[in-house]
C-alpha positions in Angstrom: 30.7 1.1 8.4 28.1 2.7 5.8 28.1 5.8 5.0 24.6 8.0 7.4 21.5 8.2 5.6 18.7 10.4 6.4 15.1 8.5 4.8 12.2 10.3 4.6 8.9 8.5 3.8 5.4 10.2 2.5 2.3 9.3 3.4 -0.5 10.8 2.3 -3.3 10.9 5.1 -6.6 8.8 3.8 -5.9 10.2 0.2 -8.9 9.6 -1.7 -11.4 10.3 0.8 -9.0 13.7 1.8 -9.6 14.5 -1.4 -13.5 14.4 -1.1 -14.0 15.7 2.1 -11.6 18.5 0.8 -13.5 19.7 -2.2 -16.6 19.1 -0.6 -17.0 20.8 2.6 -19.8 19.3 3.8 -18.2 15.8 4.7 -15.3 16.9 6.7 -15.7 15.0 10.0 -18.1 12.4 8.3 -17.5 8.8 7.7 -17.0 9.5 3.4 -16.5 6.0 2.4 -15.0 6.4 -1.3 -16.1 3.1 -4.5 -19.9 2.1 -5.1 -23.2 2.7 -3.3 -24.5 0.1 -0.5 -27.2 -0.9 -2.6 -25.4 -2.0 -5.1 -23.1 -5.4 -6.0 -19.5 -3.4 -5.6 -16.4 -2.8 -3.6 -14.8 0.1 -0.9 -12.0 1.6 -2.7 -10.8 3.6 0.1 -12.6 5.2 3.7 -11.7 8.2 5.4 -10.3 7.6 9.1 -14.0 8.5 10.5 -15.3 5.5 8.3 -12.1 3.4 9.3 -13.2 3.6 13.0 -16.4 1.5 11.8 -13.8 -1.2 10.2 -14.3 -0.2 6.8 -11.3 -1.4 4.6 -10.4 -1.6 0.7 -11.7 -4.1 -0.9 -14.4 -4.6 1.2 -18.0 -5.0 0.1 -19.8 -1.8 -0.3 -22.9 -3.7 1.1 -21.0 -5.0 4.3 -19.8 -1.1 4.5 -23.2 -0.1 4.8 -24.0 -2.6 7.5 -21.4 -1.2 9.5 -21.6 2.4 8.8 -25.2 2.8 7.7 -24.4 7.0 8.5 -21.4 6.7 5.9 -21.4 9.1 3.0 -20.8 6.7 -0.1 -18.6 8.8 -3.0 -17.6 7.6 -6.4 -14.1 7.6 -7.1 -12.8 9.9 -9.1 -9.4 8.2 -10.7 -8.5 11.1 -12.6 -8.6 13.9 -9.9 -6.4 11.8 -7.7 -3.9 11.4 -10.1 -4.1 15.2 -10.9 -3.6 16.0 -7.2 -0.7 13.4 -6.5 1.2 14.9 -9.5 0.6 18.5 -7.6 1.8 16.8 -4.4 5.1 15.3 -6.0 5.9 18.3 -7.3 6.0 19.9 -4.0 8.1 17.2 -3.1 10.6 17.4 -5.7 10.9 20.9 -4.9 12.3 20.3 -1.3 14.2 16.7 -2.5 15.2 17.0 -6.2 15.5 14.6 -7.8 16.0 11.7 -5.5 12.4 10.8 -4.8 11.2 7.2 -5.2 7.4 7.4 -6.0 5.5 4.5 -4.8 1.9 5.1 -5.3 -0.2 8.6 -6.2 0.0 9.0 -2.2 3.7 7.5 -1.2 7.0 8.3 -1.6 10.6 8.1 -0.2 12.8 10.7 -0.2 16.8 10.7 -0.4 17.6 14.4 1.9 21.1 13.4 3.0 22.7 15.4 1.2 20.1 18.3 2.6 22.0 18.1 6.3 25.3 18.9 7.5 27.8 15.3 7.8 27.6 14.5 11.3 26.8 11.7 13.5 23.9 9.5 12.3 21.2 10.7 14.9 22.3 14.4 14.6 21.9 14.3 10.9 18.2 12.8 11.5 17.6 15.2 14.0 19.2 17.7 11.8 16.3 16.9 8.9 13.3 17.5 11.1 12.8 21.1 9.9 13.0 20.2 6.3 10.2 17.4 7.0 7.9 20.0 8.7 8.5 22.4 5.6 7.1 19.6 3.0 4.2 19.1 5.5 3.3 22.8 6.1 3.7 23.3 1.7 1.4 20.4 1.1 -1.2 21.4 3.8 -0.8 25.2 2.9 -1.0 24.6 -1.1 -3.1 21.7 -1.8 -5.9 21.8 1.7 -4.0 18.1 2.6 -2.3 16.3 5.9 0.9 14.3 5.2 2.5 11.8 7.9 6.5 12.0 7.3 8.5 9.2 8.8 12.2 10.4 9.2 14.7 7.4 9.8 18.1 6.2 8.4 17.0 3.3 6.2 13.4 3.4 4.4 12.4 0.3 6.8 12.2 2.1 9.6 11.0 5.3 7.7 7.9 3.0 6.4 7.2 1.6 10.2 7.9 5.2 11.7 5.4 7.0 8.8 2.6 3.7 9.0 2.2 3.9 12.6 1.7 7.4 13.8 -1.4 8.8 11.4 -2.7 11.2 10.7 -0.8 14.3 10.1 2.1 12.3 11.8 6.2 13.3 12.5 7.8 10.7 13.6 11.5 10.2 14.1 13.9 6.9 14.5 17.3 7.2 15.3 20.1 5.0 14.1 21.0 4.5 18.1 16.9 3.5 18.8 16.4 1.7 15.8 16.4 -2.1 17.6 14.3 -0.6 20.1 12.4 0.4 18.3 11.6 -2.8 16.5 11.5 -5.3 19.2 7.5 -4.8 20.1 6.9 -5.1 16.7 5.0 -8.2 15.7 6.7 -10.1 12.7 4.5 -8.5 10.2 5.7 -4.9 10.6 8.3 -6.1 8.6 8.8 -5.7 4.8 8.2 -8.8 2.8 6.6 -10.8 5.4 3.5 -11.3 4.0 0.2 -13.2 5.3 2.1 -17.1 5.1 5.3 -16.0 6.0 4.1 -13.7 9.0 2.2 -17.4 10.1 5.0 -20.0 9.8 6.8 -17.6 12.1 4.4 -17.3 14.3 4.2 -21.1 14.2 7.8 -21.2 15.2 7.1 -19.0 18.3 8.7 -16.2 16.4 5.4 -13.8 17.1 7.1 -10.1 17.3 10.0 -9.1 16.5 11.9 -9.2 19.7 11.2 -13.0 19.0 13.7 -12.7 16.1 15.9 -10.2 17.4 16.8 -12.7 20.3 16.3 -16.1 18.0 19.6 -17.6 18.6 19.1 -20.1 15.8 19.1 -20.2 11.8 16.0 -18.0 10.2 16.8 -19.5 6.9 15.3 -22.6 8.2 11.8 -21.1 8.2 12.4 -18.7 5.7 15.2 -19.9 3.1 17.5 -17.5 1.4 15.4 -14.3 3.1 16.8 -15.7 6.6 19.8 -13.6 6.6 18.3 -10.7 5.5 15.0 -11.0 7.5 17.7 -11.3 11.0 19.0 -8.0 9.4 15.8 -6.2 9.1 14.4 -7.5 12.5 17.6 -5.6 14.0 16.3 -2.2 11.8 19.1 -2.7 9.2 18.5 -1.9 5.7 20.4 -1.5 2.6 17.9 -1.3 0.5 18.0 2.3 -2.2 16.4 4.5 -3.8 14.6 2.7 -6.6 14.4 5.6 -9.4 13.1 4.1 -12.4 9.9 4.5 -13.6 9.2 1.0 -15.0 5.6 0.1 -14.8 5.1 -3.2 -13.1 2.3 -5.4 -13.4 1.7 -9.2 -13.3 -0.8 -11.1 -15.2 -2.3 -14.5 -15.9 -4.9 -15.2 -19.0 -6.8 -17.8 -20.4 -8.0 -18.8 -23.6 -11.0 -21.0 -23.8 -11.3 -24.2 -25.9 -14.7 -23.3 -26.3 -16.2 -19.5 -26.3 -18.3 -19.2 -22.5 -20.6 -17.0 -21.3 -20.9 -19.8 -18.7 -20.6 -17.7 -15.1 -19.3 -20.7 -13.1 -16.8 -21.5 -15.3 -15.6 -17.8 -15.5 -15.8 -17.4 -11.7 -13.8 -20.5 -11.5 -10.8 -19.0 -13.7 -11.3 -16.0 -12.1 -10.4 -17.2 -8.9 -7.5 -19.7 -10.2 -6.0 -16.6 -11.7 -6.5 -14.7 -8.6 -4.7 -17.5 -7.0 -1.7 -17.3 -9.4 -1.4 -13.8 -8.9 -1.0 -13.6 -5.3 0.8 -16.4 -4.8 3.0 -14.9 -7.1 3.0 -11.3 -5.4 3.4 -13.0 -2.3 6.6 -14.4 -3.5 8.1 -11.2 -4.6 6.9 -9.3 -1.4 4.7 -6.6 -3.5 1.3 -5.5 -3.3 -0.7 -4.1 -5.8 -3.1 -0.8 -6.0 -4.9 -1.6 -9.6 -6.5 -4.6 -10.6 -7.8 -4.7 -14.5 -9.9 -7.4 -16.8 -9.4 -8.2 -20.3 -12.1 -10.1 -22.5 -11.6 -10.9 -25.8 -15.0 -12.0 -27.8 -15.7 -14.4 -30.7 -14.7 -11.7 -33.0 -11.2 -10.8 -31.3 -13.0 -7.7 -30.3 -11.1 -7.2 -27.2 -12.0 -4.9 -23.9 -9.9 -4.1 -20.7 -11.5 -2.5 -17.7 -9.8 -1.6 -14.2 -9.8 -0.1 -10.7 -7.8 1.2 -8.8 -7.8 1.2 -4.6 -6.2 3.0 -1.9 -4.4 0.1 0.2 -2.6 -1.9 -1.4 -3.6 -5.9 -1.9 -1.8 -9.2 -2.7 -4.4 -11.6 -1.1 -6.3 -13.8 -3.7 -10.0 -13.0 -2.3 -9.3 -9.6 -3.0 -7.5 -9.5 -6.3 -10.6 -12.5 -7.5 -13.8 -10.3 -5.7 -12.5 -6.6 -7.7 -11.9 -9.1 -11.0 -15.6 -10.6 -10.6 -16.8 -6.7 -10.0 -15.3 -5.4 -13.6 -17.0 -7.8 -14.9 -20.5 -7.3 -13.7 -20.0 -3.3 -13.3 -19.0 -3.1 -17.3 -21.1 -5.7 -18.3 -18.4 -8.0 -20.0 -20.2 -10.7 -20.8 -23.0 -10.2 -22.5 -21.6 -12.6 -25.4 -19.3 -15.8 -24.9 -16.1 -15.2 -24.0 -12.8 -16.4 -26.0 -10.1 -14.8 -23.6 -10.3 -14.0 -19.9 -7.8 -12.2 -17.9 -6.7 -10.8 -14.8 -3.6 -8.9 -14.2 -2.7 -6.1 -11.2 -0.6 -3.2 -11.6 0.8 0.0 -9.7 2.9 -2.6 -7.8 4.8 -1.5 -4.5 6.1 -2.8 -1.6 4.1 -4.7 1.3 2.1 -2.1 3.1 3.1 -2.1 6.4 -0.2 -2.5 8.8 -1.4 -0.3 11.1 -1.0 -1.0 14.7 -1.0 0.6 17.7 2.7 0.6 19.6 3.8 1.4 22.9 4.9 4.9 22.6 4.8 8.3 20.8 7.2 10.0 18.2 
């Protein structure tokens, strides 16, 4: 039998739009909406949980925002003071977990605080870590102005579920003894990796929440390949899964160099959108999601540009990745001259996101 764990996970509450509503005063309790006005041809980059009420979502266009929240304060986003605060933020947290803290994003992290309880039974030891999660909260609120949502658990899937699930300023707590539970009114997608095609073919198969699985008496890998076993594993709230400490960026990429320079927009659009393609399909297939999505030109002359944005939720659906690559374009005016190279890549890669949904009881 493994050795207990004791999983935190960190989830910064509305980060971006936190941020605003903290260092301006007068939009606390207002829908802030943070990435280009409503007038304008541009995309939501993240919505504070007033906004989110309205359905406002990454990647969504700013002018459909509008429509929905025509009250909601539009704010630029300001890359550079997010990235200052989440370095603030992580520092806090390294102060409570040393050095065993798996960034994913500038809002998200897991934390490795075993070693920060007395050995005991599994659910003692999780119990035993509650205090140290409410003293990371209480720093980060007290010394940066900002809510935090703490999942506590003994693997990070259940940490991610527990931390995704009960926002804002959220403490939630999954047991080893409660974690299948806990899992069965899941639906199928609460689960890491199972993405948008996945999360379908099981549906397909009648496999709609996770009790579906949990009770599946036959063979997952006959939906699902190789991931089968492992899926049945994770549907039961097992998971193996470390730390990952290295600090390896990750991005994934697709170019193409034209026979012919183009300024043509269809024909850009329509590389755009193949590339999108490859790049989510290939996300997809790796179970990641991505927070940054850049363009790369390169002119006549080999004069070549990049431009890039970066968004709150993660994405790994080709509309999105293709709509924030068509945006660069226009927003930096690119293509003012024909084009030799185009590009799209993503970056900041993490795991699935889990989404939100409501479940049928209270940590």
């Amino acid at each position: 039998m493994p050795a207990p764990r004791v999983i935190f996970h960190l989830d910064m509450d509305a980060f971006y739009a936190s941020v605003e509503q903290r260092d301006h005063p007068e939009m606390r309790g207002r829908p802030v909406i943070v990435g280009s006005p409503p007038d304008r041809r541009g995309v939501v980059c993240a919505a504070s949980y007033e906004a989110r009420v309205f359905g406002i979502r990454s990647a969504m266009p700013s002018m459909t925002a509008g429509r929905l929240c025509p009250d909601g304060v539009f704010v630029r986003p300001r890359m550079d003071a997010y990235r200052d605060e989440s370095r603030a933020i992580m520092a806090i947290v390294a102060s409570f977990a040393g050095e065993l803290v798996q960034q994913v994003s500038v809002d998200e992290a897991y934390l490795e605080v075993t070693d920060k309880v007395p050995e005991g039974e599994p659910d003692a030891m999780l119990e035993a870590a509650l205090p140290l999660a409410r003293e990371i909260k209480a720093a980060i609120k007290d010394q940066r102005g900002l809510t935090a949502t703490i999942g506590v658990a003994p693997n990070k899937l259940l940490a991610k579920i527990a931390s995704s699930n009960f926002k804002p300023d959220g403490l939630t707590l999954v047991k080893d003894s409660e974690k299948i539970a806990f899992m069965r009114p899941l639906p199928v997608g609460a689960i890491h990796g199972v993405g948008k095609v996945t999360e379908q073919m099981l549906v397909k198969a009648g496999l709609k929440t996770v009790a579906d699985m949990q009770d599946f008496t036959g063979d997952l890998r006959s939906f699902v390949g190789s991931w089968g076993t492992a899926l049945k594993r994770m549907a039961m709230g097992e998971d193996d899964r470390p730390l990952d400490l290295g600090d390896d960026i990750k991005s994934v990429s697709s170019e193409n160099t034209f026979l012919q320079d183009t300024a043509h927009r269809p024909t850009l659009r329509a590389c755009l959108r193949e590339q999108a393609e490859e790049i989510a399909t290939r996300l997809q297939k790796r179970r990641l999601a991505a927070r940054t999505v850049q363009v790369k030109v390169r002119y006549s002359d080999f004069t070549t540009l990049t431009r890039q944005i970066s968004v709150e939720e993660p994405i790994d659906d080709q509309r999105s990745i293709y709509r924030f690559g068509c945006w660069l374009l226009g927003r930096h005016q690119l293509v003012k001259r024909p084009l030799r190279l185009l590009g799209l890549g993503v970056a900041g890669l993490g795991e699935v996101t889990i989404r939100q949904m409501a479940l049928p009881f209270e940590g």
